[in-house]
C-alpha positions in Angstrom: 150.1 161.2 121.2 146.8 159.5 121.7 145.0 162.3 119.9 147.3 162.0 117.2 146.3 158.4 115.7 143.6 157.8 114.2 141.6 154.4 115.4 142.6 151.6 112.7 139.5 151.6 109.8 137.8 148.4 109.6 138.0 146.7 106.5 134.4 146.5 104.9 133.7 143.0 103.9 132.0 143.8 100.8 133.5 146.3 98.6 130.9 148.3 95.8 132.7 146.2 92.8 132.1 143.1 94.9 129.0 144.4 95.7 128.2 145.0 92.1 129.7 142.0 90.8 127.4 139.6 93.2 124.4 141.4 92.2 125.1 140.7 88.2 126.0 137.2 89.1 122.5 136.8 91.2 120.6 138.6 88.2 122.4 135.7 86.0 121.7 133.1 87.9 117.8 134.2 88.3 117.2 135.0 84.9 118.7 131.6 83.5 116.4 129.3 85.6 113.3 129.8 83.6 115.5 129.0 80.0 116.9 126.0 82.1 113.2 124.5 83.2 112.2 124.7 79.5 115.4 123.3 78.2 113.9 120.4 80.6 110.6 120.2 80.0 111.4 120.3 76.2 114.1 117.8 76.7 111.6 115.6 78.6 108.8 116.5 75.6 111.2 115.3 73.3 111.9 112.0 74.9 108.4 110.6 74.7 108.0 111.9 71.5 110.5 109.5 70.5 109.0 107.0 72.6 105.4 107.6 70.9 106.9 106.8 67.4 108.7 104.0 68.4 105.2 102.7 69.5 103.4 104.3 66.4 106.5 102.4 64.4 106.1 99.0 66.1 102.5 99.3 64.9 102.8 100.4 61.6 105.1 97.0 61.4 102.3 95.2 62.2 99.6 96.8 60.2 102.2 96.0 57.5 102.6 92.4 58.3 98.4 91.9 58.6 98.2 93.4 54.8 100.3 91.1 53.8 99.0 88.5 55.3 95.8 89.6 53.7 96.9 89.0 50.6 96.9 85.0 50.8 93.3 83.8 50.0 93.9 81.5 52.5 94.0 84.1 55.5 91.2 85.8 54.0 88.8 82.1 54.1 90.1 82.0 57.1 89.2 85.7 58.7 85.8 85.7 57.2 84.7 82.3 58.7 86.0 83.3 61.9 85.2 86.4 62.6 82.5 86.7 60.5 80.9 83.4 61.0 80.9 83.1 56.8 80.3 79.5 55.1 80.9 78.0 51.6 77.8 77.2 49.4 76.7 74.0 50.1 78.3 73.9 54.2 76.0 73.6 56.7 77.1 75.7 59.5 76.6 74.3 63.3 76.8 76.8 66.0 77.5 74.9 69.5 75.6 76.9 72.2 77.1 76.6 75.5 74.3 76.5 78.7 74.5 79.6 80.2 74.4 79.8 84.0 71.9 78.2 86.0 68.7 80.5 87.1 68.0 80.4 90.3 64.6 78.6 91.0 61.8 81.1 91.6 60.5 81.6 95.0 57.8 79.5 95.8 54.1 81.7 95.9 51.1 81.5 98.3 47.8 80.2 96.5 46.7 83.5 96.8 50.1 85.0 94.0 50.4 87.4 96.4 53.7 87.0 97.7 56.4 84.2 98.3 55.1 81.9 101.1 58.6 82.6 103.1 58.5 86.2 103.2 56.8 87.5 106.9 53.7 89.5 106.5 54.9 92.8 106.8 52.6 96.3 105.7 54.1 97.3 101.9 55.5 100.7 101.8 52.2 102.1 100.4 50.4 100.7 103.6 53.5 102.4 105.8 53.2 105.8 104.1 49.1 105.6 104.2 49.1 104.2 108.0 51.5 107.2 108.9 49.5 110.2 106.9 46.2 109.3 108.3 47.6 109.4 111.7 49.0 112.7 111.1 45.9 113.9 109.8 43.5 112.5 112.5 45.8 113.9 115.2 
């Protein structure tokens, strides 16, 4: 009788439909995450778009205002004496000049003009360069 049964089949854990049906869903899934990442990115775009013309509008609201405010003759005196330092016939205009900083005082020199008294009497860089070629050469 033991030859008769066959050993019990083992049940496959994927069928070919399942099989089938999770390689369509992973082909979905793949080829919707490059349409979703521009749907963001546009999305994103999109928002400072809108925050760019809320800027742009903000300034067009103030260009408006300054026009109007141009149109006083008033604001216009006003403008050209300050910024352009403009004066009526017959004004005298005064400019107050503020001291600018203090120089420092130059260092004192030797009566020869040579060099300031306090600096040591090292060779110049000439002298250096000259004292180290003709060593070089006389060697």
């Amino acid at each position: 009788m033991t030859g008769d049964h066959a050993a019990p089949r083992r049940r496959a854990l994927l069928s070919t439909r399942g099989l089938v049906l999770l390689v369509v869903v992973g082909g979905l899934l793949f080829s919707s995450v490059y349409p979703m990442q521009r749907y963001f990115n546009v999305r994103s775009e999109i928002e400072s778009l809108r925050e760019e013309e809320r800027r742009l509008d903000a300034r067009v609201d103030e260009l408006l205002a300054e026009r109007d405010a141009l149109k006083s003759d008033a604001e216009v005196e006003r403008r050209a004496r300050a910024e352009l330092g403009m004066v009526r016939p017959g004004e005298i205009p005064f400019v107050i000049a503020t001291p600018l900083a203090q120089a420092p005082a130059p260092a004192p020199v030797d009566p020869g003009g040579l060099r300031p008294a306090d600096t040591p009497d090292e060779p110049s860089v000439m002298a250096r360069w000259w004292h180290a070629l003709t060593r070089a050469v006389g060697s």
